[in-house]
Every structure is written in C-alpha cells, then in structure tokens.
N, C-alpha and C positions, 0 to 999 in steps of 0.2 A: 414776248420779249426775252421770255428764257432763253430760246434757243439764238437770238441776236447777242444777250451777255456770255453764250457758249464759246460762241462763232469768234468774239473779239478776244475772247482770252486764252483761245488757244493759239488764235493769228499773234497777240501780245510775246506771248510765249516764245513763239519761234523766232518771231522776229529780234529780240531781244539775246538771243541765247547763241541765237546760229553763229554771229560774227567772233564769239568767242569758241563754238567748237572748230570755226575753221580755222582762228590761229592754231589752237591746240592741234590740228591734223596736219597742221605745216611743221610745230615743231617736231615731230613725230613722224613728221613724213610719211603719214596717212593718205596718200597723193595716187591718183587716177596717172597714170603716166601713158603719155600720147605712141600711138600706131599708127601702120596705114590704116586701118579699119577705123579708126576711130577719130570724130570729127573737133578736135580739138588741137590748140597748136600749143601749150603747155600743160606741166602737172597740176593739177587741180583735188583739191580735197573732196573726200569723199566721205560726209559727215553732215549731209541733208536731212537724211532718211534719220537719225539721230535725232536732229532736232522733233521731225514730226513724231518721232515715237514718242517721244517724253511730253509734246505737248498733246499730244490724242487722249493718253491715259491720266495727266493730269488734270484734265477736264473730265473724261469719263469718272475718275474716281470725284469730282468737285459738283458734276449735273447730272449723274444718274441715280436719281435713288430708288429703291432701297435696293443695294448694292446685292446681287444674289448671285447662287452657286455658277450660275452662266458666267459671270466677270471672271471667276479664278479661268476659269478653262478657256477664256475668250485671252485673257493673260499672258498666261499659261504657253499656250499655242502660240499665239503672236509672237513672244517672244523668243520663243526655242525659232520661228521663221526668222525674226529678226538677227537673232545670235549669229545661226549658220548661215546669212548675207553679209556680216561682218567679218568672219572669216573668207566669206568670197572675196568681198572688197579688200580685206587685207592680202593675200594671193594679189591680187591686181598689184597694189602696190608696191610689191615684191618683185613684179612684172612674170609673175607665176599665174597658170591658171588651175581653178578648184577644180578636182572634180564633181562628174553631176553626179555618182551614185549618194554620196553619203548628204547632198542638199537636197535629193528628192527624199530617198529615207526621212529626212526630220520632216518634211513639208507631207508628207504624208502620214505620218505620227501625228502631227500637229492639225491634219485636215481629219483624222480618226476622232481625234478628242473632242473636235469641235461637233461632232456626227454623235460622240458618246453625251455630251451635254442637252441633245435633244434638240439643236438648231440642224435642221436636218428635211430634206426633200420629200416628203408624205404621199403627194398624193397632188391631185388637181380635179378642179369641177367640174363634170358635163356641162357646155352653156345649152345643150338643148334639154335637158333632163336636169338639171342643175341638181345634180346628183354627184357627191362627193367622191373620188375615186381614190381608193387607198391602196399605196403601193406596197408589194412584199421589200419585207426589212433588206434581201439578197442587194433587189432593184434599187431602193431608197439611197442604201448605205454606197453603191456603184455610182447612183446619179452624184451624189452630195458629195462624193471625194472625189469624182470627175472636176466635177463642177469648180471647188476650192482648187484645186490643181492647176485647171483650166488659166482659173483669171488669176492667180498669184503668177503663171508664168508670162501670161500674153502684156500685163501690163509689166513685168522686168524686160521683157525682151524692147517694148515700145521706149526705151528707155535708150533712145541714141542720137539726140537733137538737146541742144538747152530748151527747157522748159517743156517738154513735148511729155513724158510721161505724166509728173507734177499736171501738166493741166489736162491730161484726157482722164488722170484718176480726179481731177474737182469736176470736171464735168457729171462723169458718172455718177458721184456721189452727192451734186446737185439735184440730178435725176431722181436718184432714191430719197432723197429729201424731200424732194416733192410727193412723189410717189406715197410715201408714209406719212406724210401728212394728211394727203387723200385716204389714207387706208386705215387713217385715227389709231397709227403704231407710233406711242411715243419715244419709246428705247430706240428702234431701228431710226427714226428722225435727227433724234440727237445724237447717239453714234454717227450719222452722214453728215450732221453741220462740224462736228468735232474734226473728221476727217479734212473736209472740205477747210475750213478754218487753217488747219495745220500745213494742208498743201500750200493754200494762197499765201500764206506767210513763208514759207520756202520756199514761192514761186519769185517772190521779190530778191532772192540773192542766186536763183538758177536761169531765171531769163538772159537771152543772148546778150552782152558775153557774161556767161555765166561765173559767181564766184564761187559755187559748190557744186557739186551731183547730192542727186540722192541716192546714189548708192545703188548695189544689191539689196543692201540692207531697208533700204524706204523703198524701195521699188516692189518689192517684192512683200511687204508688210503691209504695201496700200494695196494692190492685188486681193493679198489675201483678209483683211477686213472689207475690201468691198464685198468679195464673194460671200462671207457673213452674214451682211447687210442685206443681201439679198435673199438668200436663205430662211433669215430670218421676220425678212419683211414681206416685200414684194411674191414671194413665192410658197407665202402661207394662204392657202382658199383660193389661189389661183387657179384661172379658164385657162383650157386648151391656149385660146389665140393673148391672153394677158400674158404667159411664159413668157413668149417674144418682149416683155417690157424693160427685164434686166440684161439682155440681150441685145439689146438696140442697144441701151443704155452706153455699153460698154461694147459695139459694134467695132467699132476701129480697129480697135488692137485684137480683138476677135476673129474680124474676118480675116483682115490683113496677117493673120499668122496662122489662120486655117489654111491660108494659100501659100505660106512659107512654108509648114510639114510638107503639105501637099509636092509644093516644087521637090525642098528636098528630098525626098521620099523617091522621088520620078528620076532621079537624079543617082538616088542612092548614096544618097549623104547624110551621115549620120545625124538625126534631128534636132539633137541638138549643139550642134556643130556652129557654130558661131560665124554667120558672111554678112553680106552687105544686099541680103535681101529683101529686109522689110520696106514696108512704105517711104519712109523718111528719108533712107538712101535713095531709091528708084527717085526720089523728085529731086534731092539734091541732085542726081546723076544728067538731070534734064536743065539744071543752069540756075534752078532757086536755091536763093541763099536761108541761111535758117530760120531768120522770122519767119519769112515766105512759107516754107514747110510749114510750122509749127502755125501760124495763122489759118491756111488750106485745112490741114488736118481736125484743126479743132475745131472747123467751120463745120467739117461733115460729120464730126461728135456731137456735136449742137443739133443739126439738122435732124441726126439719127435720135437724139434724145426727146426732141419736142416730138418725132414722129411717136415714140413710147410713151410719150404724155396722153396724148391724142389717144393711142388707144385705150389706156385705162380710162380718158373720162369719155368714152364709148360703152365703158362697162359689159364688155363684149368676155 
C-alpha cells in the first residue's frame, strides 16, 4: 500500500499545481511558440516537466527513508539537468534556440556525479558459470555516462506529439517498477512509482489537445531518472541476456533514435540538428492524427515491455 499512497500523492501533486504553473507561464510568457517543425497550432506553456519535478522529489523526500548520501547527488544532478532544460525551454520562448555544447556539459557533470555516488554499471553475471563479472572502473564509468546520456537524450527528443514522451517515460518506469519489485529493490521501486505517478498526473493536462508540454526541462529530467533507475536497480547482478530488460523497457525512443544518428550521420547532418525524423513525424507524415501516433507507439512500448518482463521471470 506504501507504494499506492506514493503513487496517488505525487499524481495529487501535479495535478493540483500544474493548472496554476500554466497561468503563471502565460503571464510570463513562458510559451512553446509554433513552427513548421512543430506540431502545434498555438503558444503553449512549457511548465509540465515543472510540475513533475516538484512532485517526484516531494514524494522521494516524504517515502524514502532513511534518506542517504545518494539523494543529495540524485538532487543534485537532477536538478542542475532540470535547470539547463529550463533555460532551453526559455530560448524556445524567445523563439531562440540553446546551444547543445553547454546542455551536454551539465548533463554530463550531472551523469559524472551520479557515477561518483556509486549508482554505477559493475559488472554482469555469467548465466553459464554464474560467475560475477567485474568491470574496470575506465569501462564501468564509459558504460554508466553512456548509458545516463543515452536515455536523458532519446526520451527529450521522443518528446514531439501531446502525450507521447509523458507516456513512453510511465511506461518505462512501470517496467522498472515491476522489475524491482521482482528483484525485492525497494528504493529503485519507489523512485519508479514516484516517477510514474508524476507523469500520469501531467499526462491528464498534455494529452491531445494538449494544455502544457513538458518541456526540456521534464523531458529530459524523466530520461535522466529513468536511466538511474536502471542503474541502480535492474542492472545490479545482472545476466548477459537480463541487460536487454531496461532496454526493451525504454526500446521506442531507443531504437527509434539509434536510426535517427544513424540516418543523420549518412546524411551528414549534424546529430543533433533538430528535423522531422523520428517515429511520431514518419506516422503523422502517413495521414495519422496524433492520438493515432501516440496510441501505436505506446502499444509497441507495452509490447516491448511485457517482452522485458518475460525475460526476467525466465531468470535467464
């Protein structure tokens, strides 16, 4: 029941708070302001990602006890990512765009410390030898700020449909919920219901037509706690073939943007150069409207998720 009085009081939280940070982003003119790239037909505040940050942590600080040195630097980190997405989103509103050197800089600070606190890629077990395999700190500290980089980017980029990033990061982090319940991790648990809780409450004011985004700033903050999450849950005493479980989990916005580098790269476009290539455009571009997308999509999040269930209780 803990983790169901978790779940409803961060969903309480947002849902209660958001409609007044989006006046405040209209008086202020904190406003998403419409392009061709961009599939919106007015300004729109950009003060989602806001609300889930404030309810994520005031939950973490209200059901995780005993609160340890991990929280500052889980903190810490989050919000130096969340800071420098608020200044992207501000840029946006500007109708200016951020540069990427100095938001990778922090997001890389921020993926360092989370590596220095010891939530960090070890090592994985033979399943034939079931023999622990320890990695050098070189490999560990490369996979682990890969890793945090990785999914703090894949899921801001997933981020161009109403409701489409909000619900492939509650998916995911339904996944791991489950997952750490199976793997009797109660921290990583409750961190994913906290999560999960804060998106679905934000999902009720970004679903089509949407009355907020989540921003840089919650886009890229849910990224970078799921990658965490994982880290610290699912990919502690993990098999070779278990790795694939946070993987799958967060498969969509994964794969689908290993074949955006990929293209652009083939192309010779700078990668992170901002077009109309991910998933969500290509299906818009074929005549579905944007429930349609965001429905399809999160079908094959689901599908790719229960696949990641499946293997863990394979215990393979």
């Amino acid at each position: 029941m803990n983790y169901f009085y978790a779940f409803l009081a961060v969903y309480l939280i947002v849902y209660f708070i958001t409609p007044f940070l989006i006046k405040l982003a209209v008086r202020f003119d904190f406003l998403d302001k419409p392009t061709k790239r961009k599939n919106q037909e007015k300004p729109m505040p950009l003060v989602g990602g806001v609300g889930v940050f404030i309810a994520f942590f005031t939950g973490y600080l209200i059901f995780i006890r005993p609160i340890q040195k991990e929280f500052t630097y889980i903190l810490v980190s989050s919000l130096l990512v969340f800071i420098i997405g608020i200044v992207d989103d501000w840029y946006k509103s500007k109708g200016k765009e951020f540069a990427v050197l100095p938001r990778l800089i922090i997001q890389m600070i921020s993926a360092f410390m989370i590596y220095h606190s010891g939530i960090v890629f070890n090592g994985f077990t033979n399943p034939f030898t079931n023999e622990y395999i320890i990695l050098s700190k070189g490999v560990g500290l490369l996979l682990s700020i890969t890793w945090i980089l990785g999914v703090t980017t894949v899921i801001n980029w997933s981020d161009g449909v109403d409701g489409l990033a909000g619900s492939l990061s509650a998916i995911a982090g339904s996944t791991l919920f489950v997952v750490a319940l199976a793997k009797n991790q109660t921290d990583s648990a409750m961190m994913s219901i906290l999560l999960v809780g804060s998106l679905i409450g934000f999902l009720k004011y970004n679903k089509y037509p949407a009355q907020t985004y989540i921003g840089d700033s919650g886009a890229n903050f849910s990224g970078f706690i799921l990658a965490i999450i994982a880290l610290e849950g699912v990919f502690k005493q993990a098999t070779i073939i278990s790795l694939a479980v946070p993987i799958l989990a967060l498969g969509v916005p994964i794969f689908d943007n290993v074949y955006v580098v990929i293209k652009r790269i083939i192309k010779g476009k700078p990668i992170y150069e901002a077009d109309a290539s991910q998933i969500h455009h290509r299906l818009l571009s074929t005549g579905l409207n944007q429930k349609q997308v965001v429905m399809f999509i999160s079908l094959i999040s689901v599908c790719l998720s229960l696949c990641s269930i499946i293997i863990l209780l394979l215990k393979v």
